[in-house]
N, C-alpha and C positions, 0 to 999 in steps of 0.2 A: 661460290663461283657462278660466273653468268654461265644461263643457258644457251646449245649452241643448238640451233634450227639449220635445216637444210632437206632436202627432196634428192632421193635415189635415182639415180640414172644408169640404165643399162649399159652393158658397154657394147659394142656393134661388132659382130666376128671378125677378127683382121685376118691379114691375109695368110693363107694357110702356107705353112714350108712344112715339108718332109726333108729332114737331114737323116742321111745314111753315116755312119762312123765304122772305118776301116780300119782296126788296129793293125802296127807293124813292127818291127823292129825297134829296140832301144832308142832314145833320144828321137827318131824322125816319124813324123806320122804323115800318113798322107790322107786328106779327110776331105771325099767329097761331098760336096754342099750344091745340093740337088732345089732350087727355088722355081716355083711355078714362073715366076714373070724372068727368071735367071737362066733359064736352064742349060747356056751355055759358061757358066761361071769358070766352071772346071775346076781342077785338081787348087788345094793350098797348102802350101807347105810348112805343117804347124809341128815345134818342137818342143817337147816337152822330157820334164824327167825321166831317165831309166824306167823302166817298171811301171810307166805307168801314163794311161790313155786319157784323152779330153773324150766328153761324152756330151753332147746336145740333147736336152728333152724337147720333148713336144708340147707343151704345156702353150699356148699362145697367151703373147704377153705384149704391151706394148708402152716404149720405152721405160723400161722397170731399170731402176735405178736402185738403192739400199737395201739389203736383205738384213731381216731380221728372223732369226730362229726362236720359235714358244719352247717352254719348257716340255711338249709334248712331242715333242718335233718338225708342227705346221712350220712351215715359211710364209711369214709376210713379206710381201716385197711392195714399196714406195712407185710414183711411177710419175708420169705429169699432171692425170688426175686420177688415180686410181689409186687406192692400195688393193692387191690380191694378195692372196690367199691359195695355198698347196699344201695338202695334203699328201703326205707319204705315199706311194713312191713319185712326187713331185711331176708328176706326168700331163697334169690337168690344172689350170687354174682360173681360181672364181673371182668374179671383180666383189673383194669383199665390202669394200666404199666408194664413192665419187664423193669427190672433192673438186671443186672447180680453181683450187687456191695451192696447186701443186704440191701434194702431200708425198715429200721425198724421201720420208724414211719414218720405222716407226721402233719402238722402243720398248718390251713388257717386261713390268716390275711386278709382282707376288700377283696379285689379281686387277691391275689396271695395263692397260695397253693406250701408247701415247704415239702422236702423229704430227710431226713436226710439220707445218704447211709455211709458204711464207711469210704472211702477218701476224700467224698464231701458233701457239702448242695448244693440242688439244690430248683432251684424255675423256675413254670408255673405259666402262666395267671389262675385262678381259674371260671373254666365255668360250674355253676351249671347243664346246660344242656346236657354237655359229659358227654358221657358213656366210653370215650376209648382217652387217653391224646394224645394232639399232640404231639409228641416229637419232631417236631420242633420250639417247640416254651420253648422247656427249655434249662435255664440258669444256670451257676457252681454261687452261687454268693461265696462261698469260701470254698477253699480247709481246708479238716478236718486232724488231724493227723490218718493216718491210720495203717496197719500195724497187726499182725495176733494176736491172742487172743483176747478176748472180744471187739469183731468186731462190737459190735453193737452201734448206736445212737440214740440219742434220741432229738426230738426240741418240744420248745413249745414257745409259746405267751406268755410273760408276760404283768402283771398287767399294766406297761410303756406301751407298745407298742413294745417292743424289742424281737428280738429271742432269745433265748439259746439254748444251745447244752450241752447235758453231754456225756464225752468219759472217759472207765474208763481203766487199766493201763492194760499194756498184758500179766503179769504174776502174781505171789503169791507177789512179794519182787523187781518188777522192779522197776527202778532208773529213775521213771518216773513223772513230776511235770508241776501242768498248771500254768506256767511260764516261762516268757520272758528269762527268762537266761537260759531255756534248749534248744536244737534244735527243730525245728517243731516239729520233727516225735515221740519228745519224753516228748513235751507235753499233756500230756493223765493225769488221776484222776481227774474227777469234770467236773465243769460247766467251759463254756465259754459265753460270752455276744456277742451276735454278733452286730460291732459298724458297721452303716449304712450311716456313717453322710458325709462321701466324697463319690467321685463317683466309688472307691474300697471297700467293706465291708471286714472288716478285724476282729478277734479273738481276744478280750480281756479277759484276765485271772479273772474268776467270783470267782469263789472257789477250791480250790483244797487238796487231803489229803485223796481221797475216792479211793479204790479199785476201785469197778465196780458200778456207780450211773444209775441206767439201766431207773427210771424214777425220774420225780418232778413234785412238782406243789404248788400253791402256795393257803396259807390259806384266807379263805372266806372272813373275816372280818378286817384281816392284813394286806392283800398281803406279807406278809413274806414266801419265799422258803423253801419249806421241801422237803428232798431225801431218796429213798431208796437205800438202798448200801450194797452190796453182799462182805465179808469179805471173808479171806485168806483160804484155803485147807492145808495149811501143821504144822496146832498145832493139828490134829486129827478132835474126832469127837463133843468136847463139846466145843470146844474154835477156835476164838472169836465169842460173840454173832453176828447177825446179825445187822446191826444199820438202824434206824431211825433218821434222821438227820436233824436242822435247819441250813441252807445254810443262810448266810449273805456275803455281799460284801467282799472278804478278806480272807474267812473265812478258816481255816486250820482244816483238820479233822484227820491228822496223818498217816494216813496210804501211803508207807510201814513200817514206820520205829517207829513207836507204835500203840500198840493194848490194846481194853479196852475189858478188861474183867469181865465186869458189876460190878466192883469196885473203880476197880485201870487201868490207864492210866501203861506198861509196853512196854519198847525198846523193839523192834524186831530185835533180833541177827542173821536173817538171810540176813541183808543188813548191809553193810559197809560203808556206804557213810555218813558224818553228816548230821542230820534232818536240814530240811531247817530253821524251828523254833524250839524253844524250847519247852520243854514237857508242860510248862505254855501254852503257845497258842493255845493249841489243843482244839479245840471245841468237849464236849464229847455228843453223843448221845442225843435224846430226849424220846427216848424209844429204847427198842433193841427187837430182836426174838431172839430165839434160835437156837444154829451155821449150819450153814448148810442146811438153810433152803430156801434161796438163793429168799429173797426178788426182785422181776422186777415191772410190770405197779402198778401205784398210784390214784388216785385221792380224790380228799377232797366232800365230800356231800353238795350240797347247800343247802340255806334254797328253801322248795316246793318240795325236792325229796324224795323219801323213804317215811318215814313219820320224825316227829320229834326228836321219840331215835337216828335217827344216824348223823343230820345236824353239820355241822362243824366237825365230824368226817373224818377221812382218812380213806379210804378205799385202803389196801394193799393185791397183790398176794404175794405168799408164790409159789414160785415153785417145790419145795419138793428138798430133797437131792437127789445128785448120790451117794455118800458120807455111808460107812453103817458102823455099829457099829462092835466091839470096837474101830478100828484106824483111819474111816473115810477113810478106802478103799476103791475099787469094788470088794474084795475078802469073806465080811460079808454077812449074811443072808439078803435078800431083804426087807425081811418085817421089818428090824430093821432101814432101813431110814426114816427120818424125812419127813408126808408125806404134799401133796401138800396143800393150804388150802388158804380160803379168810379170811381176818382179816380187825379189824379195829382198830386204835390208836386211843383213847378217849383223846378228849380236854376239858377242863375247862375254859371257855374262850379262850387265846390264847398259853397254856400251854398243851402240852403232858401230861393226868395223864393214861396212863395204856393202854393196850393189851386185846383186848377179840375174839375169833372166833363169824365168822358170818357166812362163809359156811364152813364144811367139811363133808370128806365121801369120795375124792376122791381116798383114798387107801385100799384096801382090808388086810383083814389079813396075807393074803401069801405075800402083798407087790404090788399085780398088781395094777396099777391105770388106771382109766377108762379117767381121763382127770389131765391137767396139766396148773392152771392159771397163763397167761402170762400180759398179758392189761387188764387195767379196766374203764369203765367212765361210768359218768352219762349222759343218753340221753337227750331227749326237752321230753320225756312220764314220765321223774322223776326216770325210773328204772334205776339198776346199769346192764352194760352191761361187759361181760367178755369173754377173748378171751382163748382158751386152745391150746395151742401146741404141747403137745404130750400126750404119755399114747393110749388109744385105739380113744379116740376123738379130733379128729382135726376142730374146728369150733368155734362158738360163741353162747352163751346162754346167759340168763338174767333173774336175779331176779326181780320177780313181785309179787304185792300182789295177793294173791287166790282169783281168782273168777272175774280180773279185763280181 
């Protein structure tokens, strides 16, 4: 594998918030969020489970995107050039890399640690003891297709032992498929398998058909792939749903060139190109949101986490709309977008049956939000850990039960 060069860059103190967390009664919390440059924000009314509180760390973090948990318990967390690094009890965190190439998520398999950037994957020796990566000891192991709009990547460990990678397509209707008969740079929509079996790892085409698949992950009990995937801007502000998607070997989801509109599978007449399959092969949904709502980080609850109601459940961030009513402009009232919110898709065994919120509250009535869920995962303490990117908080909080 080529070697990969680059120069450490500090990262600059951002701007310091102290959050206070007020626990209260069942279901409604009331949670002041105290910002130096904010300090009139006031009260927001965030709902969450019975039994159990959202908690803001202090850790300064800026725009941290995918969490990934070590086998020791650090969190790494992805960011727009950083990946950091938290140490238990996640209080404090170190810029463990810069990256100047958007390093959005990262990934560790037995003793290597991988970092998915836009044009590349890369991988280091994984040394639970650094605090601070060596850069010379990272490797490209292969070139991503990269290239501007929906810049972001994502890898994970599967069930196999195998990486994947989702890259999702750089416009509303680009003419873009992860497949062998397109050129590199313009295979983008979906998953890739990264094959490791020669002394080149090279990009095999996993799934493709998805707009922007921004995370995955796969189910407890199945190992069967589920995506979330961020749908088109230019049918307005009510169409198409957001999708929730079972990912299978092969799998075709349609997009650009049809959109389900929580009925009916319908051609998209804003691309010219024939569909690569036909509208029979289209794998539809396994649950959807509503448009606009711009599903990103996933994870499934294991048995031992949370407690019981939510095990085999997905847990999905909802990153709220830019998107505002009636056309899905930026020219409508603020408070009329679709706002940010934690959800979960209810399984029945190994069946998608339904949609229900599990946090919100992040938007105020005038429309300002106080945070913006990007990542989500479950820790080794069982809580669900969430990262926010924007809105007035930029850090990482977690759900825990009251009083623990």
């Amino acid at each position: 594998m080529r070697r990969f060069t680059l120069t450490m860059k500090r990262l600059l103190p951002t701007l310091l918030v102290l959050v206070f967390f007020v626990p209260a009664h069942a279901k409604e919390i009331a949670l002041q969020a105290q910002l130096l440059d904010h300090p009139s924000f006031g009260l927001v009314n965030v709902k969450v489970p019975a039994g159990y509180q959202l908690e803001l760390l202090p850790a300064e973090l800026n725009y941290p995107r995918m969490i990934e948990f070590a086998p020791n318990g650090d969190i790494y967390i992805g960011s727009g050039q950083h990946v950091y690094k938290l140490n238990p009890p996640y209080m404090n965190a170190m810029p463990f890399l810069w990256l100047p190439s958007y390093p959005h998520s990262i990934a560790i398999r037995d003793d290597e640690l991988f970092v998915a950037t836009t044009p590349q994957l890369l991988k280091l020796p994984y040394d639970p003891d650094a605090q601070q990566a060596n850069v010379d000891s990272i490797e490209v192991v292969s070139p991503l297709p990269g290239g501007a709009g929906h810049a972001s990547r994502t890898v994970r460990v599967g069930p196999d032992g195998a990486l994947y990678v989702s890259v999702g397509i750089s416009g509303n209707c680009s003419d873009q498929m992860i497949s062998n008969d397109y050129p590199f740079r313009h295979r983008r929509g979906g998953m890739f398998r990264v094959n490791e079996s020669g002394t080149v790892a090279f990009l095999e085409p996993f799934a493709s058909g998805l707009r922007n698949p921004v995370d995955f992950g796969w189910h407890p009990t199945s190992d069967v792939m589920y995506a979330t995937n961020n749908g088109p801007d230019h049918h307005g502000f009510e169409l198409p749903p957001e999708y929730f998607s079972k990912i299978t070997p092969g799998s075709f989801h349609g997009m650009p060139w049809f959109q389900y509109d929580g009925k009916h599978l319908n051609r998209d007449d804003c691309i010219d190109s024939d569909p690569p399959f036909s509208k029979d092969a289209v794998a539809i949904p396994v649950a959807t949101f509503p448009a606009r709502n711009a599903p990103l980080g996933m994870t499934f609850v294991p048995e031992g986490a949370l407690d019981e109601r939510f095990v085999n459940s997905a847990v999905v961030a909802l990153h709220g709309s830019w998107g505002t009513q009636p056309d899905g402009g930026f020219s409508g009232p603020p408070e009329s977008r679709r706002p940010p919110a934690v959800v979960l898709v209810r399984f029945k065994g190994e069946e998608a049956v339904g949609v229900e919120p599990l946090i919100t509250g992040f938007q105020d009535e005038a429309g300002s939000r106080w945070a913006r869920p990007a990542g989500v995962a479950v820790g080794p303490d069982g809580w669900l850990y969430i990262t926010s990117d924007g809105g007035l908080f930029e850090g990482l909080m977690r759900l825990r039960p009251q009083g623990s």
